[in-house]
C-alpha positions, 0 to 999 in steps of 0.5 A, spaced: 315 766 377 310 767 383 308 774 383 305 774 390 311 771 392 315 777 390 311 782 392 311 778 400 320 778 398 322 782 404 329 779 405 332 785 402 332 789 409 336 786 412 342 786 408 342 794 407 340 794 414 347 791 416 351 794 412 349 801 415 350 799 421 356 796 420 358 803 417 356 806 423 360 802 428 367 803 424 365 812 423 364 812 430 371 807 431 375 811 427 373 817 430 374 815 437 382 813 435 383 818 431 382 822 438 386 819 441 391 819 436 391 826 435 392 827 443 385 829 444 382 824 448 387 825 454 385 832 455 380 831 461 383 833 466 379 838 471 380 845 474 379 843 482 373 846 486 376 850 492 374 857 495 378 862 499 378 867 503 381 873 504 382 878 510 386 884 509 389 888 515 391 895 514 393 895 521 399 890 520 406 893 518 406 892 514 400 891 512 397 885 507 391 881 505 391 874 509 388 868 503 385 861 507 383 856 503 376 856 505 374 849 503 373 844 497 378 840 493 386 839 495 390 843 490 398 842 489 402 848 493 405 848 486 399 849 482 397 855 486 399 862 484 397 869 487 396 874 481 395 882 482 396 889 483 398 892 490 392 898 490 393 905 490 394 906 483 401 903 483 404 898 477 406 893 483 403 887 480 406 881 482 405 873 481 408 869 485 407 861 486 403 858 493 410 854 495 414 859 494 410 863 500 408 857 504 414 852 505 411 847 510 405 846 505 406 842 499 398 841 497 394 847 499 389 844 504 382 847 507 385 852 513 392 853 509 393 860 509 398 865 506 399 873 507 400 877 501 405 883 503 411 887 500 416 881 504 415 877 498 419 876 493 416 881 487 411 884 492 415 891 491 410 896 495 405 895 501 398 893 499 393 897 499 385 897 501 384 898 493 388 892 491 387 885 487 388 879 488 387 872 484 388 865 485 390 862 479 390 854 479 395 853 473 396 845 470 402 842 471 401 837 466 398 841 460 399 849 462 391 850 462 390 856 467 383 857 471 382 863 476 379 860 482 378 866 487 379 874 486 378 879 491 378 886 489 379 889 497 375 890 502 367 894 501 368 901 503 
């Protein structure tokens, strides 16, 4: 036996380093289906990016909050609700679906507007200058909600 030629034997390495890796790849395979399999990788969905705008009128009767889209992404009319309180110390709050104000407009696109007043259905009072509004984008597809704007009345 070559004591010299054990000593330089470095075949070894290469078999452990194998085995490793191929440990590796099917840890990292196992998890990637059992994500999918779980339900788990099909939750990528995205809350879109949208600004809006809102212009309160006292003077109208009666008087109410005008909410644009102001710009960014197109959002499903049906995926958009307007959530709040009229002011004034009132327990009038309301939630009430964009399409169901808006019946021209099936996507929410910027310069699309409504007007919160109490002429809709589950506004019960006038809006008043202390009021608040929220945007809500809530998925149709998995019922994830996300509040894209608010709006608490106009700087005194």
């Amino acid at each position: 036996m070559d004591l010299k030629a054990l000593l330089n034997d470095d075949d070894a390495v290469s078999p452990v380093i194998g085995v490793i890796l191929m440990v590796a790849i099917t840890v990292i395979l196992a998890a990637v289906i059992a994500s999918f399999v779980l339900g788990l990788g099909d939750q990528t969905q995205t809350t879109p990016t949208a600004n809006f705008n809102f212009d309160y009128d006292s003077s109208s009767s009666p008087p109410g909050v005008q909410v644009t889209h102001g710009g960014g992404d197109t959002i499903d009319a049906d995926e958009l609700y307007l959530r709040g309180d009229t002011g004034a110390g009132s327990t009038s709050s309301f939630d009430v679906q964009w399409s169901s104000i808006s019946s021209t407009d099936s996507e929410v696109t910027a310069g699309n507007s409504v007007t919160v007043d109490n002429n809709m259905d589950g506004v019960d009072s006038d809006i008043n200058d202390d009021y608040e509004i929220n945007v809500v984008y809530v998925s149709s597809e998995g019922g994830t909600s996300s509040t894209l704007s608010s709006d608490t009345g106009p700087e005194a």
